[in-house]
N, C-alpha and C positions, 0 to 999 in steps of 0.2 A: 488722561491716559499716560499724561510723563513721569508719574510717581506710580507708576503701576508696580513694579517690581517691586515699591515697599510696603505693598496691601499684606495681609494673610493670604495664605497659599487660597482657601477656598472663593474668595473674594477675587484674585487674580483669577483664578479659572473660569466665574462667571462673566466679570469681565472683560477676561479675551474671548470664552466661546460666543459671547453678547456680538463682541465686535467684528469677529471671522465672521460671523452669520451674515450679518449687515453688507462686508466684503462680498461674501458671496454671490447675494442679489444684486451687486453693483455691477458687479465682473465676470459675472457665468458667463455671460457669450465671448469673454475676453480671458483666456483662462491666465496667458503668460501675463499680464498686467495684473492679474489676479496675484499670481505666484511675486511677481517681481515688489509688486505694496508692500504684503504680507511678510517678505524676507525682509524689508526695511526693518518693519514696525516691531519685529519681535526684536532685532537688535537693538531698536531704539530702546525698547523696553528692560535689555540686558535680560530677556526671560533665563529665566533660571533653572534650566535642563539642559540639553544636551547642548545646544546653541551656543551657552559661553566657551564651549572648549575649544573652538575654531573660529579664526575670521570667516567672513560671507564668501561663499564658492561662488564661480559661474555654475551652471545645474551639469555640466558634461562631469565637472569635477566631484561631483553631491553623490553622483548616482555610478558608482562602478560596472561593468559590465562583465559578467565573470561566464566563462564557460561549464559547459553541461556536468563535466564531470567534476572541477572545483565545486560548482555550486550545489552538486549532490552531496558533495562531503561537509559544507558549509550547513545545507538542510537537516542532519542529525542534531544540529546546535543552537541554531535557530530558526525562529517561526518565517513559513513560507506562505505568501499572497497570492492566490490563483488566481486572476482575475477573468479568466474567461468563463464564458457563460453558465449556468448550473448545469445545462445540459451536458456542456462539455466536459464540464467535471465530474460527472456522473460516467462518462465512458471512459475516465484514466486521470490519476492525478499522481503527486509525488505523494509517497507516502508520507501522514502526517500534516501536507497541506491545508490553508485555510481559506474555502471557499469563498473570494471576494469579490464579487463581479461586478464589473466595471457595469455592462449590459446584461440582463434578463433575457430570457432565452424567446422572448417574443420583441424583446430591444436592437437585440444582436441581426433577428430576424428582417427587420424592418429597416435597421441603416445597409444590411447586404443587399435586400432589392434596391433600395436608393441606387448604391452603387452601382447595380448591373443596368437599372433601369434609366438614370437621370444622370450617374458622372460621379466623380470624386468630390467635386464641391459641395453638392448637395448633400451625400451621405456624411460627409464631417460637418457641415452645419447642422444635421439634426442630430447627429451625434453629442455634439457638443450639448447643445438645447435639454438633450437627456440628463448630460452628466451635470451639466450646470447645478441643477437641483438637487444633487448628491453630493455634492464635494463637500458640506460641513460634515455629515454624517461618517464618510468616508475616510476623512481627516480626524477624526474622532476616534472611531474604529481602530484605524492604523495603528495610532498612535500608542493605543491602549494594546497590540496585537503585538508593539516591538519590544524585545529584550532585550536591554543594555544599550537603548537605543540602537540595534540595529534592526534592521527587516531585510527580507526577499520579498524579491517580485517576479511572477512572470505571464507572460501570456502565452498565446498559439505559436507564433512566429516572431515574438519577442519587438514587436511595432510596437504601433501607437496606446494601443489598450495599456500596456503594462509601461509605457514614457510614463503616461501623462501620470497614472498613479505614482509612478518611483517620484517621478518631479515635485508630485502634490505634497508627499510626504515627507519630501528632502526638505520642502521647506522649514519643516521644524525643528530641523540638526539634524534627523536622522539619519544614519549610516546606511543607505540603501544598495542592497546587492541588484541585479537584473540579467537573469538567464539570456545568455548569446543566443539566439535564434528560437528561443523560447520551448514550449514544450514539445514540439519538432525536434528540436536540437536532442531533448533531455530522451525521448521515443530513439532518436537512433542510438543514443550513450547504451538506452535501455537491452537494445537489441544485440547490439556489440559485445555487451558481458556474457551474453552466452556462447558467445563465439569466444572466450578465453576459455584457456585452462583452467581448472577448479578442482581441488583434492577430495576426492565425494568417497564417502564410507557408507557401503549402502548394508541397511537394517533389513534381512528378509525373514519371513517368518510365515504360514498357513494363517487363514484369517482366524482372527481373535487370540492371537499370538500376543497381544500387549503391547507392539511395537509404538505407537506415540504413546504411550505410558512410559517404555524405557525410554524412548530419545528424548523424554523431557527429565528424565531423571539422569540421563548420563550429561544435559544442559545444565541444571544445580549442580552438576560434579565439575563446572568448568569447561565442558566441552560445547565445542562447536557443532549448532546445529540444524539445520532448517525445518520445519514442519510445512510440507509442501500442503497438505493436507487443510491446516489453518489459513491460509492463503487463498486456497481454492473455496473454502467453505462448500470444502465436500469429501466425504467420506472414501471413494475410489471406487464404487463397487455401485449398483444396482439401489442399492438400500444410503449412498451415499449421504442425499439431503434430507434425511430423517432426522430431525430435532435440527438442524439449521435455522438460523431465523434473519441471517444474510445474506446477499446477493455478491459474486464477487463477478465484473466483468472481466475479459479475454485480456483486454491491457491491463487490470489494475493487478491479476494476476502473476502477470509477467513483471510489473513494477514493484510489484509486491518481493518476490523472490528476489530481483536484480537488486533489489537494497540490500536483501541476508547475504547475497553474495558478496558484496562489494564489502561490506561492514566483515566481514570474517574471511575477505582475500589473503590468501598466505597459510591458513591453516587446513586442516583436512575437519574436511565437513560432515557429520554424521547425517542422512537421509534415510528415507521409507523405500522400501522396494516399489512404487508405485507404477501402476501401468502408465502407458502415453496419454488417455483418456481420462479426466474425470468428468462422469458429468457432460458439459458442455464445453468444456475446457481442454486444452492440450497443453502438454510442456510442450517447451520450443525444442527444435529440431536441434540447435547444438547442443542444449541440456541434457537433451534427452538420448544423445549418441554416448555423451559422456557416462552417464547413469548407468548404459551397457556395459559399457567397457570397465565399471569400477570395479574392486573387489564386494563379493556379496557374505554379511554375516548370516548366517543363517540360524535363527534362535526354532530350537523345537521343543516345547514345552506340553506338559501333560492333555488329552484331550480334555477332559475333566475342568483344569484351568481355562479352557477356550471357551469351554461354553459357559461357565458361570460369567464371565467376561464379556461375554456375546449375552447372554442375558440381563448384566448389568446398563450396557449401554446403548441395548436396543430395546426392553423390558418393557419400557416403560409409555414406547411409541405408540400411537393410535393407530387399530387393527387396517386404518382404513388406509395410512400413507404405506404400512407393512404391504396389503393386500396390493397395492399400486406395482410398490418394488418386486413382489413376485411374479405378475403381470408381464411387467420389464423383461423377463430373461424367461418367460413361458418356453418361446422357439429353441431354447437349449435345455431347458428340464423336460420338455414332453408334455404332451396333455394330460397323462396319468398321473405324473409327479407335481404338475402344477396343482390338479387338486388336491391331491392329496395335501401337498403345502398350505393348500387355504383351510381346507377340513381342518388341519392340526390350528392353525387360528384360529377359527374360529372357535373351536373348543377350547381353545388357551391353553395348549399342547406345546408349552416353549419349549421343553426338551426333545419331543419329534420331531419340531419345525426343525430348531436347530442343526439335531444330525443332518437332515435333509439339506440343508442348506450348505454346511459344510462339508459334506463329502462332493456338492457342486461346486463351490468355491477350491476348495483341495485340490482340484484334478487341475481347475483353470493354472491354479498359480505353478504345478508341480510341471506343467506342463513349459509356462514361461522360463521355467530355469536352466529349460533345455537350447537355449538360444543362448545361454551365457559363453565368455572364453572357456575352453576347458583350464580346471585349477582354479579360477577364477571366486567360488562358490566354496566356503569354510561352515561344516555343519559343527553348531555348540548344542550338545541336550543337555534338558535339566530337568530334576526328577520333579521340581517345583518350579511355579512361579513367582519367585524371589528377585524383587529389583536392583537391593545391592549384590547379590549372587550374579546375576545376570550382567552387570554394567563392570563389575570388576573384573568377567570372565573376556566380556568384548575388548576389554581394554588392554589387558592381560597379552589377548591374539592378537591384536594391531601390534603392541609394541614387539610383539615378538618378529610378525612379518615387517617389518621395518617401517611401520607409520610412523612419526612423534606425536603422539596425541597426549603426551603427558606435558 
């Protein structure tokens, strides 16, 4: 192995993965003797990555520890290691995170009863016992997950789960970041952004007004924007999760938004006139005060364009998740009008349905507007539905009421 550095690259990487393997089963139960070989051997070997660029650290030094909000500006740029369990990463992760679990969600299970049941000893010996048999794969993984040699790491509470991985990985040069108190930490940074200030331009408009059609086309023009909508993967209304084919939980919602905010702090944000509810989902309460309080564009465009619109992008849905949606909001159409709603489906009556639908939706939203500041609410008509008519008229009215959105 003491000429290893002047084999071919391919030939080197068989025989170090050959040789870490071997380490592995030597030292699983021994993790830091494990790490401490391993940082030897690759120096000895003068490996030829990141390693030559620095003498050998102590591992405090290998592994920086950065807080929640550096580390979320650092996650735009580079890849992040989640390591807690799938489960966990299925109820909230940083957006763009990469599922890498230290424990399996029946792993995680079993060293927490250790813990409650038998003591701290116990549950880190079986712990370890688990992880033992993963550290090549994981070291592997990593390795292949970092760019420019560097990585994130984090776990729940920023302990042991996400050490031992930063540690594992430092070994190999890597420039390793590790979230301060871990996804804890990064949940409060989360919550806190809504509690700032944010320059929101809200889009209003009667349903099937086109409005995420314009806010993605005034996006191509440079403008700042969020799609609360795409986040939520849901629609706002009754008929919301028609043609969705994802699921967005309560945290990843709100982690989801707290990154468009953060990434576009400073500038005035274009938004949907959205109710408090989507769905299963709520904006957060200082979002959501803010949203009120903002000035509202109000686009009113031909009825004619609404419904071709509205039959574009619901046209196409199975009569059966339609018939659900109308079900939904029966106690405010009536018994009369609910059937009547279904009759026009079933006969594939889109332009009945439609009206019908619309002049219930119509009242709901004309009705919300009535809660705005007064002055607050700027009515634009247009004889058409024209995007760049539309987005150079919005832009036109900011800048005249004193936004810079140019």
């Amino acid at each position: 192995m003491g000429n290893a550095h002047m084999l071919a690259p391919l030939q080197l990487q068989t025989e170090l993965s050959d040789f870490i393997h071997t380490l592995i089963k030597t030292f699983a139960p021994k993790p830091v003797e494990f790490l401490v070989i391993l940082i030897r051997t690759l120096q000895d070997l003068s490996f030829p990555l990141w390693i030559t660029k620095s003498a050998p650290r102590g591992f405090k030094d290998m592994v920086k520890t950065v807080a929640a909000e550096e580390f979320v500006k650092l996650s735009w740029l580079l890849p992040v290691l989640d390591v807690r369990s799938p489960g966990e990463f299925r109820l909230g992760h940083l957006p763009g995170a990469i599922s890498f679990p230290l424990f399996d969600d029946g792993e995680r299970a079993e060293v927490g009863t250790l813990y409650k049941q038998m003591g701290q000893h116990q549950a880190v010996q079986r712990g370890l016992e688990i992880v033992g048999g993963k550290m090549k794969e994981m070291f592997v993984q990593g390795m292949g997950h970092a760019r420019e040699g560097k990585i994130m790491v984090h776990c729940w509470r920023g302990g042991k789960r996400s050490e031992s991985v930063a540690n594992l990985l430092s070994v190999a040069g890597l420039d390793v970041s590790l979230l301060q108190g871990g996804y804890k930490a990064y949940r409060n940074w989360v919550l806190d952004t809504y509690q700032e200030p944010h320059k929101l331009l809200v889009l209003g408009g009667l349903t099937g007004s086109g409005k995420t059609r314009i806010l993605h086309h005034l996006q191509a023009q440079g403008q700042a924007m969020m799609d609360i909508e795409a986040h939520a993967a849901h629609r706002g209304s009754a008929f919301g999760r028609l043609g969705q084919t994802t699921y967005t939980s309560p945290q990843q919602f709100e982690n989801g938004m707290a990154q468009d905010l953060a990434i576009m702090k400073g500038r005035y944000i274009w938004i949907e006139d959205e109710s408090r509810v989507l769905g299963s989902l709520s904006l957060p309460q200082g979002f959501w005060d803010q949203k009120q309080a903002a000035p509202v564009f109000y686009v009113e465009i031909p009825d004619e364009d609404r419904k071709r619109m509205l039959l574009e992008d619901y046209g196409a849905q199975d009569h059966e998740g339609i018939a659900a949606s109308i079900r939904k909001i029966s106690n405010s159409l009536g018994g009369l009008r609910t059937q009547q709603a279904l009759d026009a489906l079933a006969a594939n009556d889109g332009e009945t349905l439609t009206d019908m639908l619309l002049a219930y939706y119509d009242k709901l939203y004309r009705n919300s507007l009535g809660v705005k500041p007064t002055g607050a609410v700027y009515l634009l008509k247009f004889e058409r539905f024209d995007l760049d008519e539309i987005a150079a008229t919005l832009l036109a009215k900011a800048t005249e009421l004193g936004f810079a959105v140019s």
